[in-house]
mmCIF file of the N, C-alpha and C atoms, coordinates in Angstrom:
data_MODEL
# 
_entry.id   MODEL 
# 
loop_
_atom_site.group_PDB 
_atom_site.id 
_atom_site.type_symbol 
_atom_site.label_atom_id 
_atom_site.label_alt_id 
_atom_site.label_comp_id 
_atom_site.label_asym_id 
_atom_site.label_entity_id 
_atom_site.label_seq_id 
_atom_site.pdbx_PDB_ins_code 
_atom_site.Cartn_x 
_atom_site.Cartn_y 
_atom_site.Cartn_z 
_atom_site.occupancy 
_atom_site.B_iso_or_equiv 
_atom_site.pdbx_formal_charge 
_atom_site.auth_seq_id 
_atom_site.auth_comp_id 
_atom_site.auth_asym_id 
_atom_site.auth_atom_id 
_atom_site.pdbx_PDB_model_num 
ATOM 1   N N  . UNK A 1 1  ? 140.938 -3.343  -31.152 1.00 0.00 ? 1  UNK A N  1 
ATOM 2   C CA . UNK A 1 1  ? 142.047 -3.459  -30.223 1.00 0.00 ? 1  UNK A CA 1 
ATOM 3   C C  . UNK A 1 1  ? 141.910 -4.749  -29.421 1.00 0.00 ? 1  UNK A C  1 
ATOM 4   N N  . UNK A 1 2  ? 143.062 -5.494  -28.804 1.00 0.00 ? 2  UNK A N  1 
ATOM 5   C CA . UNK A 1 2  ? 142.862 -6.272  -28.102 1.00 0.00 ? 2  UNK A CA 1 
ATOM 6   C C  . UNK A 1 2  ? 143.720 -6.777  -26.889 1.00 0.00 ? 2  UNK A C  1 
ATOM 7   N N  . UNK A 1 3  ? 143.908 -7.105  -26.356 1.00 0.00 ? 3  UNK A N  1 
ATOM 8   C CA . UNK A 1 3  ? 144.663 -7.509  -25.234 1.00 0.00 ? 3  UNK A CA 1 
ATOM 9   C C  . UNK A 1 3  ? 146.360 -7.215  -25.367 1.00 0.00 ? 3  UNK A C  1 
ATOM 10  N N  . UNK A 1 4  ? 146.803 -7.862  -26.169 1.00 0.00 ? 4  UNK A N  1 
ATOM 11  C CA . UNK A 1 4  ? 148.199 -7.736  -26.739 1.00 0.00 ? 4  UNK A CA 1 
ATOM 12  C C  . UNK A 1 4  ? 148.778 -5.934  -27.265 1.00 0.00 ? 4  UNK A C  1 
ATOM 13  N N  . UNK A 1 5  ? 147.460 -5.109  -27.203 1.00 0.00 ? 5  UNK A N  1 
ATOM 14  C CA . UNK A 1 5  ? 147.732 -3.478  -27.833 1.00 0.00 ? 5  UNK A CA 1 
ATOM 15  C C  . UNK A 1 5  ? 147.343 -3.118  -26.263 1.00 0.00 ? 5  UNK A C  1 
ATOM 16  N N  . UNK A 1 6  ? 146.030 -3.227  -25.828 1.00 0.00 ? 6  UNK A N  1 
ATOM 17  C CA . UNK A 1 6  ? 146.402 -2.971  -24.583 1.00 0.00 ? 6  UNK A CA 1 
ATOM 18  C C  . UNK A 1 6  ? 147.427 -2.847  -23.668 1.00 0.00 ? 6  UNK A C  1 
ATOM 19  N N  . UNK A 1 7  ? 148.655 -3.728  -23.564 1.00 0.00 ? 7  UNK A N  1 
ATOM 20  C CA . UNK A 1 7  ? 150.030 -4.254  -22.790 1.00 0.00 ? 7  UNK A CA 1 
ATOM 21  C C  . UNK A 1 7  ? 150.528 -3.690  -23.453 1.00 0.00 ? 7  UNK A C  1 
ATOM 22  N N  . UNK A 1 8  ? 151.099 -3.656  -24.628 1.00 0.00 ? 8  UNK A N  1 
ATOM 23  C CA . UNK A 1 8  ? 151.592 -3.009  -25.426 1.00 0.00 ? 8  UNK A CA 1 
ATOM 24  C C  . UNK A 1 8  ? 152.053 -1.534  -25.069 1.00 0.00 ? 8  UNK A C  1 
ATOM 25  N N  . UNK A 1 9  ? 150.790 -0.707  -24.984 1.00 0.00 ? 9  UNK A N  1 
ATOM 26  C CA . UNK A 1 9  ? 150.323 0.859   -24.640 1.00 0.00 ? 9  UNK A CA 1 
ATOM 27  C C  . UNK A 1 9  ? 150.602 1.270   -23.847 1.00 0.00 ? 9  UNK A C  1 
ATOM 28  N N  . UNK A 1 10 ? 150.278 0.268   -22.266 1.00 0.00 ? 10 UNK A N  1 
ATOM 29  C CA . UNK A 1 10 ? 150.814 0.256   -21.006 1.00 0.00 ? 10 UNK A CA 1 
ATOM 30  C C  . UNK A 1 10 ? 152.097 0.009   -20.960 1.00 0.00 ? 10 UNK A C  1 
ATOM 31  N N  . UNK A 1 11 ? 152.984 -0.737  -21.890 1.00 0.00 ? 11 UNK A N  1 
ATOM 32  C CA . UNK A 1 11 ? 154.409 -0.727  -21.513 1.00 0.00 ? 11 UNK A CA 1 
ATOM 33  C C  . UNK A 1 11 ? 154.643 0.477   -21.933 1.00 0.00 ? 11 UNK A C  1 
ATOM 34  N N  . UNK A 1 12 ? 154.837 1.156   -23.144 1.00 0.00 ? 12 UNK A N  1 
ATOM 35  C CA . UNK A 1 12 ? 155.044 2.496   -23.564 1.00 0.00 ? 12 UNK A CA 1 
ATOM 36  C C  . UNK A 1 12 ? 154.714 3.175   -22.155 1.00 0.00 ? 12 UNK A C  1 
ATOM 37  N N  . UNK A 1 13 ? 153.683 3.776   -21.963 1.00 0.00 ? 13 UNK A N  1 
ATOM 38  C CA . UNK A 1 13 ? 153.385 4.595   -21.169 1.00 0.00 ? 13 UNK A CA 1 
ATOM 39  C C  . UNK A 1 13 ? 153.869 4.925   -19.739 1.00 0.00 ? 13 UNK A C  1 
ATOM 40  N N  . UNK A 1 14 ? 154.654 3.593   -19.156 1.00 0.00 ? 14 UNK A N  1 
ATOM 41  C CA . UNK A 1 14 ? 154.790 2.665   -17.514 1.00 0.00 ? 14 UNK A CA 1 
ATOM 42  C C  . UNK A 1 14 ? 155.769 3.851   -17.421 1.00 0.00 ? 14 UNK A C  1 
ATOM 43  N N  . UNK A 1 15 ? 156.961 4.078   -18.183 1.00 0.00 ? 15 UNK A N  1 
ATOM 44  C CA . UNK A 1 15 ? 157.777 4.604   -17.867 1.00 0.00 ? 15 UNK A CA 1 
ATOM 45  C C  . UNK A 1 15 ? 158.054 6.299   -17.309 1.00 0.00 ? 15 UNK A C  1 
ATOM 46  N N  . UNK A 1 16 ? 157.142 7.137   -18.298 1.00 0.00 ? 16 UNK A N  1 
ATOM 47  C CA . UNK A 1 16 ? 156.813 8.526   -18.222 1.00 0.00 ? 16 UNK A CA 1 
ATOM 48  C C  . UNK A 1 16 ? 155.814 8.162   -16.956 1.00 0.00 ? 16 UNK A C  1 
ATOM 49  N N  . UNK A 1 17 ? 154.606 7.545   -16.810 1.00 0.00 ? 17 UNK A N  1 
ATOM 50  C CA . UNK A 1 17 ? 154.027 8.337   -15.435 1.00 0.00 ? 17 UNK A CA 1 
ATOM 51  C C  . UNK A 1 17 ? 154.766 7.305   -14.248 1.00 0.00 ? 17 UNK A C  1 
ATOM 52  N N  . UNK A 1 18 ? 155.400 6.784   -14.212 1.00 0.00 ? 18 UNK A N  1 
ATOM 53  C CA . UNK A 1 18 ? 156.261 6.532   -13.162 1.00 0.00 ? 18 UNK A CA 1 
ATOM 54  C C  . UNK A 1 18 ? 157.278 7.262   -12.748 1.00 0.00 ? 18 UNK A C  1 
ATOM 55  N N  . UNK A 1 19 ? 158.078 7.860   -13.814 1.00 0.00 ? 19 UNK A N  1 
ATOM 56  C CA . UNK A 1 19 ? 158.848 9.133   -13.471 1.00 0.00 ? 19 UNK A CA 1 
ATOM 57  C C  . UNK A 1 19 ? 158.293 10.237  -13.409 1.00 0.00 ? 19 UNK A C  1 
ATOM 58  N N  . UNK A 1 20 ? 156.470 10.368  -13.001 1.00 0.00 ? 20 UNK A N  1 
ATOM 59  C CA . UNK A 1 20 ? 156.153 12.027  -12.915 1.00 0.00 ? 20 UNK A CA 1 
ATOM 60  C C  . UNK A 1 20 ? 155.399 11.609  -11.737 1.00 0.00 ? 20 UNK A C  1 
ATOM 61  N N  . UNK A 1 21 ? 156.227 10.317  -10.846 1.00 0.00 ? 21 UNK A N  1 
ATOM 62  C CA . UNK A 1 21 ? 155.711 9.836   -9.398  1.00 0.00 ? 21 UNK A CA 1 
ATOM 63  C C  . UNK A 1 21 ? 156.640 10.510  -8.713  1.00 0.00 ? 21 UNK A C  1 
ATOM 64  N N  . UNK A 1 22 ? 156.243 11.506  -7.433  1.00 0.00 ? 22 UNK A N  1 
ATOM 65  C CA . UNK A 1 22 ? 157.286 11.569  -6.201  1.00 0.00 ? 22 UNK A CA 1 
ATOM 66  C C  . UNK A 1 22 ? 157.698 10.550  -5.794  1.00 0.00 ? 22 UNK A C  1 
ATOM 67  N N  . UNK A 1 23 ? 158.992 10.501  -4.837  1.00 0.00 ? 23 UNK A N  1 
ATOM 68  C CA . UNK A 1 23 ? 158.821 9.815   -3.887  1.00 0.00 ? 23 UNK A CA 1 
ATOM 69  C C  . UNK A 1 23 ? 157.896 8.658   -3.310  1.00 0.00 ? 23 UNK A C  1 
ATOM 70  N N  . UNK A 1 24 ? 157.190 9.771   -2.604  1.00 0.00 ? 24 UNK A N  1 
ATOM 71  C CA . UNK A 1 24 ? 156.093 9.319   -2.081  1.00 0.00 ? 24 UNK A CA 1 
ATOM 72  C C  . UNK A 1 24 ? 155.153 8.552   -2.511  1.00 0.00 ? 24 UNK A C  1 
ATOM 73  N N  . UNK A 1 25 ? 155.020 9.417   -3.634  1.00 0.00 ? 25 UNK A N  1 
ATOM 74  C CA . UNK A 1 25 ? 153.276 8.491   -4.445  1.00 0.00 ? 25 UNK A CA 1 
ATOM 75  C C  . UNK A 1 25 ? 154.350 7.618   -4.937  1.00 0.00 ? 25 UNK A C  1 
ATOM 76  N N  . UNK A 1 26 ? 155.547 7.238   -5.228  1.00 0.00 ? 26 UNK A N  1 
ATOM 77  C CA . UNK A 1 26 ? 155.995 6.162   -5.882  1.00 0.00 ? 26 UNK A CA 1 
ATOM 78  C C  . UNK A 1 26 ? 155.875 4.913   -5.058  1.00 0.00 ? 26 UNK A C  1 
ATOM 79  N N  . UNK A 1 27 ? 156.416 5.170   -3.529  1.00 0.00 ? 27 UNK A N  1 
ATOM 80  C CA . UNK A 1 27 ? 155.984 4.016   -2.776  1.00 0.00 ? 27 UNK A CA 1 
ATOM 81  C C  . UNK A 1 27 ? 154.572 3.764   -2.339  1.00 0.00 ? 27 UNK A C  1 
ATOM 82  N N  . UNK A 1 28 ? 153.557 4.754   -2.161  1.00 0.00 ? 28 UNK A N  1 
ATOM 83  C CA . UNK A 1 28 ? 152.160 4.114   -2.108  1.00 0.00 ? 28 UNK A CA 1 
ATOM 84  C C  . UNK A 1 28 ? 151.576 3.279   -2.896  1.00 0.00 ? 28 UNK A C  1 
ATOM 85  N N  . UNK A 1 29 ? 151.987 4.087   -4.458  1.00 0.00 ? 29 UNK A N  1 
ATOM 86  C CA . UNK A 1 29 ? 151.550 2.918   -5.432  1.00 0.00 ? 29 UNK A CA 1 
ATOM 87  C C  . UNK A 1 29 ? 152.145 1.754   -5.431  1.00 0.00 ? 29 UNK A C  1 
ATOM 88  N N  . UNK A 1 30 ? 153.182 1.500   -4.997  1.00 0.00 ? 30 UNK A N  1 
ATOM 89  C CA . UNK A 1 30 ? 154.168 0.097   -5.100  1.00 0.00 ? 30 UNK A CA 1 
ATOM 90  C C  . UNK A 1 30 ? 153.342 -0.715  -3.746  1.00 0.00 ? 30 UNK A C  1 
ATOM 91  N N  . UNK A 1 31 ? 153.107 -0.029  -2.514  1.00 0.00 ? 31 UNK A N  1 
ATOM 92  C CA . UNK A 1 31 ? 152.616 -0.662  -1.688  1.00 0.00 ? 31 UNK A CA 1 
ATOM 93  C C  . UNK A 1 31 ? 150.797 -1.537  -1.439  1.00 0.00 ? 31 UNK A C  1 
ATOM 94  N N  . UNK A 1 32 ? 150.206 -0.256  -3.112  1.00 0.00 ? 32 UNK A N  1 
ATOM 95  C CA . UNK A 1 32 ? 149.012 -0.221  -2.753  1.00 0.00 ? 32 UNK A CA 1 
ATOM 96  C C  . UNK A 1 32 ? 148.441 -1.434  -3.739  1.00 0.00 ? 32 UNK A C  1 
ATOM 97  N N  . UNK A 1 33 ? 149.732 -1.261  -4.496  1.00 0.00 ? 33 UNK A N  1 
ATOM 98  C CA . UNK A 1 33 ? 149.777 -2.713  -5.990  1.00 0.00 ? 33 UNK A CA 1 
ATOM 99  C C  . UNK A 1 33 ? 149.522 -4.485  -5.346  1.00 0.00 ? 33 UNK A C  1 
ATOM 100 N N  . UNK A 1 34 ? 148.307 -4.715  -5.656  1.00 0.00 ? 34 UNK A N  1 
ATOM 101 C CA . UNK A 1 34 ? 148.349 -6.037  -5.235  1.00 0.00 ? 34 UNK A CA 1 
ATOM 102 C C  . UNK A 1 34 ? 148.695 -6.820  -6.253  1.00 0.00 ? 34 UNK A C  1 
ATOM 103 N N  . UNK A 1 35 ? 149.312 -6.491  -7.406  1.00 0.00 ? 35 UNK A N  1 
ATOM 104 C CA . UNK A 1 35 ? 149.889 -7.957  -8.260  1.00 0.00 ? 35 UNK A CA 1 
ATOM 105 C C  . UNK A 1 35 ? 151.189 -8.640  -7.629  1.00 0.00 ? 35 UNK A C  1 
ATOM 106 N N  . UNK A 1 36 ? 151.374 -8.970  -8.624  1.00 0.00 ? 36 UNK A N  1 
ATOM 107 C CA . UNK A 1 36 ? 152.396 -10.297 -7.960  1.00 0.00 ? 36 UNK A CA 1 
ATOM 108 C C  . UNK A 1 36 ? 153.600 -9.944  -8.894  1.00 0.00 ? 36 UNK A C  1 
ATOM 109 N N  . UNK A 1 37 ? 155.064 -10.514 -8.650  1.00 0.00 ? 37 UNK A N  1 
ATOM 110 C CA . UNK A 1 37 ? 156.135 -10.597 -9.200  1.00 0.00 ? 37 UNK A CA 1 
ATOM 111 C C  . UNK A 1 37 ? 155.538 -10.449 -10.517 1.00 0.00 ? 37 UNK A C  1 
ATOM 112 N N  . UNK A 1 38 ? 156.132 -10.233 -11.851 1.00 0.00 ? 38 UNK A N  1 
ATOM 113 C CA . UNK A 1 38 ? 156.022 -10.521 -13.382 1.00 0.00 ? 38 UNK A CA 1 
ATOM 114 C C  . UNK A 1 38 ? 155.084 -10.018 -13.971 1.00 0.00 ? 38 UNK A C  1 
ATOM 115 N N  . UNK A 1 39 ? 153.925 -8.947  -13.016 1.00 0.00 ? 39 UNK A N  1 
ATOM 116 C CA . UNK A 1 39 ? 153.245 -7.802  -13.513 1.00 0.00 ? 39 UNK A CA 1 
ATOM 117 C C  . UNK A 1 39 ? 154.011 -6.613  -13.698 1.00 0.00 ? 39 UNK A C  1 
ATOM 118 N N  . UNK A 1 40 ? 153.709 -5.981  -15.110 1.00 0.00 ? 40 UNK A N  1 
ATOM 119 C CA . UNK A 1 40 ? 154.906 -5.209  -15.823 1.00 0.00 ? 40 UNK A CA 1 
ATOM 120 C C  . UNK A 1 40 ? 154.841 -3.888  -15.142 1.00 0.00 ? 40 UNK A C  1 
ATOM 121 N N  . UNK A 1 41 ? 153.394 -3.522  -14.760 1.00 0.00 ? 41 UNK A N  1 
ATOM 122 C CA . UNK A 1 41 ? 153.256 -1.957  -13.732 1.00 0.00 ? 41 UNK A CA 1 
ATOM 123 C C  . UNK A 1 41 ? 154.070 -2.611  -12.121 1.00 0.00 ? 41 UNK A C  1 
ATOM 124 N N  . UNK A 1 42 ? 153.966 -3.943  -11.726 1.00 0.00 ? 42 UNK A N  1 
ATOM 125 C CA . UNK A 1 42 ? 154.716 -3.837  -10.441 1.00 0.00 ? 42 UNK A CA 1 
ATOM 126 C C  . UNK A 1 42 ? 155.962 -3.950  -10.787 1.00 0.00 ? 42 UNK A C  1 
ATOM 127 N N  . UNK A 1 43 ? 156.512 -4.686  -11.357 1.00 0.00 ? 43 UNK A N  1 
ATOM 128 C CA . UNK A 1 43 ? 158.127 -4.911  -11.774 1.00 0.00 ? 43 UNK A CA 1 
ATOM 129 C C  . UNK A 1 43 ? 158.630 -3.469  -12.088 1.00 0.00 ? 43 UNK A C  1 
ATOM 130 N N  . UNK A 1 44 ? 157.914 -2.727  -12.697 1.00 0.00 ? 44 UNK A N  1 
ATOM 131 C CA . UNK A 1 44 ? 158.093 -1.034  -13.095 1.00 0.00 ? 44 UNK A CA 1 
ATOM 132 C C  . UNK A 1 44 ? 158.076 0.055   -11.920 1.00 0.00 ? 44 UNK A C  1 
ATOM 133 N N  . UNK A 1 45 ? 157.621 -0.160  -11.140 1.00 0.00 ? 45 UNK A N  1 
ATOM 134 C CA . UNK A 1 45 ? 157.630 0.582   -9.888  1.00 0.00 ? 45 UNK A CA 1 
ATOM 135 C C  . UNK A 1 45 ? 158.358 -0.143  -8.929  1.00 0.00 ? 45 UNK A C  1 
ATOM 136 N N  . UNK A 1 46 ? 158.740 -1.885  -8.999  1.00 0.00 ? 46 UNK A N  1 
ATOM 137 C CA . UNK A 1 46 ? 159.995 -2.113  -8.423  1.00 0.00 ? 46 UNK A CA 1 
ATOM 138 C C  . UNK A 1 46 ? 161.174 -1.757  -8.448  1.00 0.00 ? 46 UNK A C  1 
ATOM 139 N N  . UNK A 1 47 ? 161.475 -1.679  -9.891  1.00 0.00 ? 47 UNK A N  1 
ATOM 140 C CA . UNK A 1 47 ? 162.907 -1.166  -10.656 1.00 0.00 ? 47 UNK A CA 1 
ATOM 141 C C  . UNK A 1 47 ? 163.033 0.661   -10.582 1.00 0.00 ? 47 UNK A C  1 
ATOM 142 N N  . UNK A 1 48 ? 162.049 0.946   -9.894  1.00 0.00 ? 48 UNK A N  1 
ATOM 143 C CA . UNK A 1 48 ? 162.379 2.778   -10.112 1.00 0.00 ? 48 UNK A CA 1 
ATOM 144 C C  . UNK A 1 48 ? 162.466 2.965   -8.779  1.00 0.00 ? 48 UNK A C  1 
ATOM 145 N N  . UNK A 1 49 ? 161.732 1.624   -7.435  1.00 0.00 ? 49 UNK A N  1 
ATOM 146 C CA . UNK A 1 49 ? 162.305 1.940   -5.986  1.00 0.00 ? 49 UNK A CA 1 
ATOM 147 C C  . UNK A 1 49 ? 163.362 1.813   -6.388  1.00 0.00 ? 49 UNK A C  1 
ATOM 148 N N  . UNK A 1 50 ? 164.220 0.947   -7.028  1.00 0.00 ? 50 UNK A N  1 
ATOM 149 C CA . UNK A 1 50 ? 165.267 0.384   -6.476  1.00 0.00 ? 50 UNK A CA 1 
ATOM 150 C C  . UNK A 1 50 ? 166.690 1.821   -7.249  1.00 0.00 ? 50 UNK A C  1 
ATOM 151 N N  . UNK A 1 51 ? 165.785 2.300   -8.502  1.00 0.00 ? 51 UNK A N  1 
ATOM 152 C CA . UNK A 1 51 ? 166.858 3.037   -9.214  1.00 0.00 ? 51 UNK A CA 1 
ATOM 153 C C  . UNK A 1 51 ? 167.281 4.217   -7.881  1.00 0.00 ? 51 UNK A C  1 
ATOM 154 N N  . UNK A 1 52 ? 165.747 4.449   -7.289  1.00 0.00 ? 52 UNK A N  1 
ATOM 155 C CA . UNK A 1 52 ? 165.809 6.295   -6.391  1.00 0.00 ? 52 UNK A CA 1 
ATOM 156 C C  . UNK A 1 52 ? 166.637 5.899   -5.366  1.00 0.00 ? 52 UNK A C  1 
ATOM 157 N N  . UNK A 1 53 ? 166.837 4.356   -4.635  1.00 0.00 ? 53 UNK A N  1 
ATOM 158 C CA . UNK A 1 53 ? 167.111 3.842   -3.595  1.00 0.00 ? 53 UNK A CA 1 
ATOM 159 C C  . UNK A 1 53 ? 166.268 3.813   -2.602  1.00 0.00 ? 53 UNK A C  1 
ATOM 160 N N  . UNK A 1 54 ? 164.916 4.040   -2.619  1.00 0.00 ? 54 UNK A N  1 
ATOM 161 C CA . UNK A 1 54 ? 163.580 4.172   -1.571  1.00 0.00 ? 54 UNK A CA 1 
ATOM 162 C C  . UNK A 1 54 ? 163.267 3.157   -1.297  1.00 0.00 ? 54 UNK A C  1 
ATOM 163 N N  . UNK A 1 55 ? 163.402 3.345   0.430   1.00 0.00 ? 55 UNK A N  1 
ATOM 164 C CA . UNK A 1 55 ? 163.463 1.855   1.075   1.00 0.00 ? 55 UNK A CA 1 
ATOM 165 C C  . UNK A 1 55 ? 161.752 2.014   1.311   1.00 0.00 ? 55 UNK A C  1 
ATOM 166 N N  . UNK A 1 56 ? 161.167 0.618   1.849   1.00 0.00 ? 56 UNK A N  1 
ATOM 167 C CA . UNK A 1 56 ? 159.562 0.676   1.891   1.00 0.00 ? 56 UNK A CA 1 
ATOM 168 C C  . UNK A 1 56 ? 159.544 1.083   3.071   1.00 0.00 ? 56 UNK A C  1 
# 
């Protein structure tokens, strides 16, 4: 395996345990995320604040 299956796996996956986030744990993790813009787990928990409408 290598880097490119790694990302890969994680994109598959981003979507199901982000939608089995409350609320809540949805904004801790968004808050607790230190990457930056164009990381695919922060951009993924950006786009699901923005779907629920959960302000920070």
């Amino acid at each position: 395996m290598n880097a490119d299956d790694d990302a890969e796996r994680l994109a598959l996956c981003l979507p199901e345990r982000i939608a089995a986030l409350s609320d809540e744990e949805l904004r801790q993790e968004y808050l607790s995320n230190t990457a930056e813009a164009g990381d695919p787990l922060q951009d993924a928990l950006a786009a699901e604040l923005e779907i629920r409408n959960i302000d920070l």
